[in-house]
N, C-alpha and C positions, 0 to 999 in steps of 0.2 A: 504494500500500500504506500502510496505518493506523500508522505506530510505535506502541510502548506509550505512549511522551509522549505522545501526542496522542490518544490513546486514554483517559488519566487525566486530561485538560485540559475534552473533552467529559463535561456529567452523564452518569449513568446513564439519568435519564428522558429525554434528549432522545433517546439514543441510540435507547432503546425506541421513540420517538415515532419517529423516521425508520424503525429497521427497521418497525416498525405500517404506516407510511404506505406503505414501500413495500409491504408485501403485497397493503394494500387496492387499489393503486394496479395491480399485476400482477393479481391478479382481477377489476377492474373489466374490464381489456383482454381478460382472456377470455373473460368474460360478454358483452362488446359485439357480440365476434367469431361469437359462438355463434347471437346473435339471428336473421339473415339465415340462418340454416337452417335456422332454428326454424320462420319462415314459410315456407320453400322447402317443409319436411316435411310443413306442414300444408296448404296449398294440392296436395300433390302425395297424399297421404296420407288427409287429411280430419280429420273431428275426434273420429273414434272411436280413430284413432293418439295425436294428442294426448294423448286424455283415457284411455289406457294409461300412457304414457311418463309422466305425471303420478300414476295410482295405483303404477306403478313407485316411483318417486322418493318417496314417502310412504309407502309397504312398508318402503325401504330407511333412510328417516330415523329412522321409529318403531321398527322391530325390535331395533337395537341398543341405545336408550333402556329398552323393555322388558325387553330380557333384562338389561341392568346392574340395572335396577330390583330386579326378581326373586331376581338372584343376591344384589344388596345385602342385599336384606330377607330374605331365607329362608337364603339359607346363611352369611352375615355375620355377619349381625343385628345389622346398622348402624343406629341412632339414624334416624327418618325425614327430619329436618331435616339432618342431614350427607348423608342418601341423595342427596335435593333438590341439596342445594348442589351435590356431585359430577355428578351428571347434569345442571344446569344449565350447568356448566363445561364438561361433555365437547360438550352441543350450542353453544358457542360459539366453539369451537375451529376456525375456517376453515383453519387449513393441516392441521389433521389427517385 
C-alpha cells in the first residue's frame, strides 16, 4: 500500500506515466490473446465473417463520433474547432 508520503515524494507525471504504461501494457495482453481466435474464426468461418465483424466494428466506432458531432453542432452550437478537439479526445480514450 502507497502512504501519502510516498505518494507526494513521487511527480505527478511519472505517476501518470506508470499508470499510462500500465494500461497500454494490460491491452496489449488482451489484444495478443484475442489474435489466435481471430484466425481460428476465420479459417473456420471464412472471410465473408471477417469482413462483417470488421464493418461491425467500424459501425460501432463511427456512430458514436457522428452523433456527438451532430449533437455538438446543431443543438450546442459548439465553435467547430472545440467540436474537433472534443471528439478527437473522446476517440482516444482506450479505457473508455
Amino acid at each position: 500500500m502507497v502512504t501519502p508520503a510516498a505518494r507526494r515524494s513521487v511527480p505527478e507525471s511519472a505517476q501518470r506515466l506508470f499508470a499510462d504504461l500500465g494500461l497500454l501494457v494490460f491491452i496489449a495482453i488482451i489484444r495478443l490473446t484475442a489474435g489466435p481466435h481471430a484466425v481460428e474464426a476465420l479459417e473456420k468461418n471464412g472471410g465473408r465473417y471477417l469482413a462483417s465483424v470488421f464493418a461491425a466494428g467500424a459501425i460501432v466506432t463511427m456512430v458514436p463520433v457522428a452523433c456527438g458531432a451532430l449533437f455538438a453542432r446543431r443543438i450546442l452550437k459548439m465553435n467547430p474547432m472545440m467540436m474537433l478537439g472534443g471528439l478527437a479526445g473522446l476517440s482516444r480514450a482506450p479505457q473508455a
